[in-house]
BALUMTI-949675 format. One record per residue (C-alpha): residue number from 1; x, y, z. Coordinates in steps of 0.25 Angstrom, whole numbers, plus 5000, padded with zeros to 4 digits. Layout:
<recs>
REC   seq      x      y      z
REC   NUM      X      Y      Z
...
</recs>
This chain:
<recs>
REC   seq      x      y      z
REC     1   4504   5233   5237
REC     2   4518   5236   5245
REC     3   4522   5228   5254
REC     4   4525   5238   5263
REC     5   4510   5238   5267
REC     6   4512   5226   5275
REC     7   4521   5235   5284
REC     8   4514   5240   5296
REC     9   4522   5252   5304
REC    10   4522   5263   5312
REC    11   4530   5274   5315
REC    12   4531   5283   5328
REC    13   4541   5294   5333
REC    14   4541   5303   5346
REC    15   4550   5313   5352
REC    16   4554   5306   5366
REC    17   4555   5314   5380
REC    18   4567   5322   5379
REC    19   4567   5327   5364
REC    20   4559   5340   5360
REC    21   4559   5336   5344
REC    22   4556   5324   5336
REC    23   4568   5321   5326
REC    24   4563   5308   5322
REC    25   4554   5304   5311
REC    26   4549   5292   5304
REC    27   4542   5285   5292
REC    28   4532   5276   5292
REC    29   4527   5271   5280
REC    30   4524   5255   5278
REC    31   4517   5258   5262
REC    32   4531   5263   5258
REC    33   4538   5252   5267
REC    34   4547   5262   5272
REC    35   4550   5268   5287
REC    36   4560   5276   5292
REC    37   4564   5284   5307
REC    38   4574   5296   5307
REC    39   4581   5303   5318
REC    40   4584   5316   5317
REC    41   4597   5319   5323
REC    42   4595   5325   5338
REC    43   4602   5337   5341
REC    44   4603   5342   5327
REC    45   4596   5352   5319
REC    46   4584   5346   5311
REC    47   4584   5332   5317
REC    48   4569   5334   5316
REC    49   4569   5338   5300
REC    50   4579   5328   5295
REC    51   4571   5315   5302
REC    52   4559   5322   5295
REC    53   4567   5324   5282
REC    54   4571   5309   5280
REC    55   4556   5304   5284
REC    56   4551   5315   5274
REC    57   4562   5311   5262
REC    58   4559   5297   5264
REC    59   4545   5297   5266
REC    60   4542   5305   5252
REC    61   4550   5294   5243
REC    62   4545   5285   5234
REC    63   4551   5273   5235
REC    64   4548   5268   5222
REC    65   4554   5255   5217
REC    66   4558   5240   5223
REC    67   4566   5241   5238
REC    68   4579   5242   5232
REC    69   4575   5255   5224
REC    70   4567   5260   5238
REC    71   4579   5258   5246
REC    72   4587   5266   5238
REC    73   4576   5277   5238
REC    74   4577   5279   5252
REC    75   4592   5277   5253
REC    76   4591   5289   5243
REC    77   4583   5296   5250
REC    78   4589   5296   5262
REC    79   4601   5301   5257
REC    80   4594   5312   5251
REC    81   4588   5316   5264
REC    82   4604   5316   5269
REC    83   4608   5326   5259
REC    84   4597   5337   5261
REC    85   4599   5335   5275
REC    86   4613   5341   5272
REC    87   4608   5352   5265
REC    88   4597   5355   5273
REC    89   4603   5357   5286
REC    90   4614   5368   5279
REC    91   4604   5374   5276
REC    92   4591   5374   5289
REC    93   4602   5375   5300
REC    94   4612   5386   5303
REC    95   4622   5377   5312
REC    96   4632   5371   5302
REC    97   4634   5360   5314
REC    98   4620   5355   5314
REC    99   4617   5343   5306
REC   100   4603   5336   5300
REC   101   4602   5322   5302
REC   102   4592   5310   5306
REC   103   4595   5294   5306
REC   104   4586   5287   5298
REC   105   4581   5273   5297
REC   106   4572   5268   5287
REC   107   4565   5254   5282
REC   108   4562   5252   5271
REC   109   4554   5239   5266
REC   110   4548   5234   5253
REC   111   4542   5219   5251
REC   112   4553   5212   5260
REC   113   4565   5221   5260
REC   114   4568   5230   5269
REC   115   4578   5239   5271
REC   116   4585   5249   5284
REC   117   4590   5260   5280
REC   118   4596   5272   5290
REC   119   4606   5281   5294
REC   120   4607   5283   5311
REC   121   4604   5278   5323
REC   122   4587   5274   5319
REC   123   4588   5260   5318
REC   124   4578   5249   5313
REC   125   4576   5237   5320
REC   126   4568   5224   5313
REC   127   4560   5215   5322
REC   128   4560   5201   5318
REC   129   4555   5187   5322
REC   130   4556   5194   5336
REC   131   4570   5198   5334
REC   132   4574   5214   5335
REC   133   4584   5217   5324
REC   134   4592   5231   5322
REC   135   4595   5232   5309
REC   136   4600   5247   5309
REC   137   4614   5251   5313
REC   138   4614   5262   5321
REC   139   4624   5274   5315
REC   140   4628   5278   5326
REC   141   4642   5282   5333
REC   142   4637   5270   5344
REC   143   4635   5261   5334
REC   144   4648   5264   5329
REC   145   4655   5261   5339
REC   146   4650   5248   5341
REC   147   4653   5244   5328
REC   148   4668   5251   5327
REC   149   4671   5250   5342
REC   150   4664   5237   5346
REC   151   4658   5246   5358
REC   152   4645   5240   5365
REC   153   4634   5247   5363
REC   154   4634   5251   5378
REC   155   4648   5256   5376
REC   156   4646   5263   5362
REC   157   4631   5270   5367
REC   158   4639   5278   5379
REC   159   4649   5284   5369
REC   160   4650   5299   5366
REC   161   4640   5301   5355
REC   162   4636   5289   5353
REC   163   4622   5290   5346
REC   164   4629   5299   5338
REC   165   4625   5294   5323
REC   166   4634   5291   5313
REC   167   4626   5291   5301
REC   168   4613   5300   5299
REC   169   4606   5307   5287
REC   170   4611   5320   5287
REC   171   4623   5318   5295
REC   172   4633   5318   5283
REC   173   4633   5320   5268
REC   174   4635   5306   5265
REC   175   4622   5297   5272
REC   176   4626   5283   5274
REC   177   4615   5272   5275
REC   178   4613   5260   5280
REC   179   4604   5250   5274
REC   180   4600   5236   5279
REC   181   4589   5228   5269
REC   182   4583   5216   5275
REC   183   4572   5207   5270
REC   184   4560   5207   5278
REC   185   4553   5196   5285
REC   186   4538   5193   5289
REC   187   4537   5200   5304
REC   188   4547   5210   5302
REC   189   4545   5223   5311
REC   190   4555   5235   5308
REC   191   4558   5248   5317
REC   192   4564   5258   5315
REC   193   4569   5269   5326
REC   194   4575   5281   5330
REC   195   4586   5282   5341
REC   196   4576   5287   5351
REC   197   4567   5272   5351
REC   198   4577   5263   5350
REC   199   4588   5268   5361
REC   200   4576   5266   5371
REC   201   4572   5254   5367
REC   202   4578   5238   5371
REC   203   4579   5230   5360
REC   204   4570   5220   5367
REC   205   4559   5234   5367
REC   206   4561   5235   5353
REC   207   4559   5219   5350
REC   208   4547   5220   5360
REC   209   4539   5232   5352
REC   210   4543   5228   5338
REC   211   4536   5211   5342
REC   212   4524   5220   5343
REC   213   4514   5219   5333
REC   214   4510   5231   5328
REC   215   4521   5244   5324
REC   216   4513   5253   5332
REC   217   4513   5246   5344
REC   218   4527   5241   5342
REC   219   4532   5256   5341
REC   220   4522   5261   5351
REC   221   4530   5252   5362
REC   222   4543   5256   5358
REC   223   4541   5271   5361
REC   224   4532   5269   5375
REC   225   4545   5264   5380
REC   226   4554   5274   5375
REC   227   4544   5285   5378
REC   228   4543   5278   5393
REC   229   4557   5282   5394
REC   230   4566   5294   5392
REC   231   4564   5295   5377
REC   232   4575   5306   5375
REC   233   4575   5305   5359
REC   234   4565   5304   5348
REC   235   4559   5292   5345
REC   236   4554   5286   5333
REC   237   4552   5272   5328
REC   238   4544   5265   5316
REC   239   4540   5251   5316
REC   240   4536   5241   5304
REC   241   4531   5227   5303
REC   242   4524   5218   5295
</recs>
């Protein structure tokens, strides 16, 4: 029996108050041991499809083999999905300055490897011994000034353009990836998270929903608060525990 069974999780999007369209999507699937959220890029053509198409290519592999040969699977895949991205949009949209493009973050866990994989601004946050961890890096033009400019994050968020991304499936012919793998640890809880749930949450909100027991519940309490609020972009969030 795999492992992954002993993974409990669940899995929730929703458009928000301001936005007419859903562009996020997710994947939930703990018999596989793999889950993932993609944002398609708001204010571009087929934001909606190109979340959709990384959910759909990722969801039909096999993922056959030990963790090593699976991480390279999905890394594959994904950049697969970046290619037909390119050919796809010269070929369903007129505007030569349109683009095709989502985030995407994805965990994937086998045994007691684990692994982040994402391009973008969806992030994945481990909860452990009662501690919130991001263990993403956002790719985005904030982020980069933070880094390169030793900006606060306060400073850096008022920018021009600043959650403008600087890496994103789609956005260029060559897809850079970032991968964190981790060893996983009794009590372990993951999420993962589009833009639209995290910007609206503390970190001490996250810390709170993710101590609860159940994934349900725990998502459950992270989108009555945003929803409480404006929600002006998509929201979408998968969580996984043992």
């Amino acid at each position: 029996m795999p492992v992954a069974t002993q993974w409990r999780s669940a899995g929730r999007t929703h458009s928000g108050k301001v936005r007419g369209r859903n562009e996020d999507a997710f994947l939930d699937r703990p018999e596989r041991g793999l889950w993932v959220v993609a944002d398609g890029m708001g204010g571009h053509q087929a934001g909606d499809l190109a979340s959709q198409m990384i959910i759909s290519g990722l969801d039909e592999m096999l993922l056959e083999g030990d963790f090593d040969a699976q991480l390279r699977q999905v890394r594959q895949c994904l950049h697969w999905l970046n290619r037909r991205m390119g050919q796809e949009i010269t070929v369903t949209v007129d505007r030569q300055d349109s683009i095709m493009g989502s985030t995407v973050v994805a965990l994937l866990v086998q045994d007691k490897r684990a692994a982040c994989i994402w391009a973008g601004d969806s992030r994945c946050y481990l909860w452990r011994s009662g501690q919130l961890f991001q263990l993403s890096r956002d790719h985005s033009l904030q982020q980069q000034l933070i880094d390169e400019q030793q900006m606060s994050r306060e400073l850096a968020a008022q920018q021009p353009g600043a959650h403008a991304l600087t890496r994103a499936l789609g956005a260029s012919e060559q897809l850079k990836l970032d991968i964190l793998e981790l060893e996983v640890q009794p009590g372990d809880a993951f999420l993962l998270c589009s833009d639209g749930l995290y910007q609206c949450l503390s970190g001490e909100s996250l810390g709170k929903a993710m101590n609860l027991p159940l994934p349900g519940i725990a998502l459950e309490r992270m989108f009555e608060h945003v929803l409480s609020g404006r929600a002006a972009d998509n929201l979408t969030g998968v969580v996984i525990r043992q």
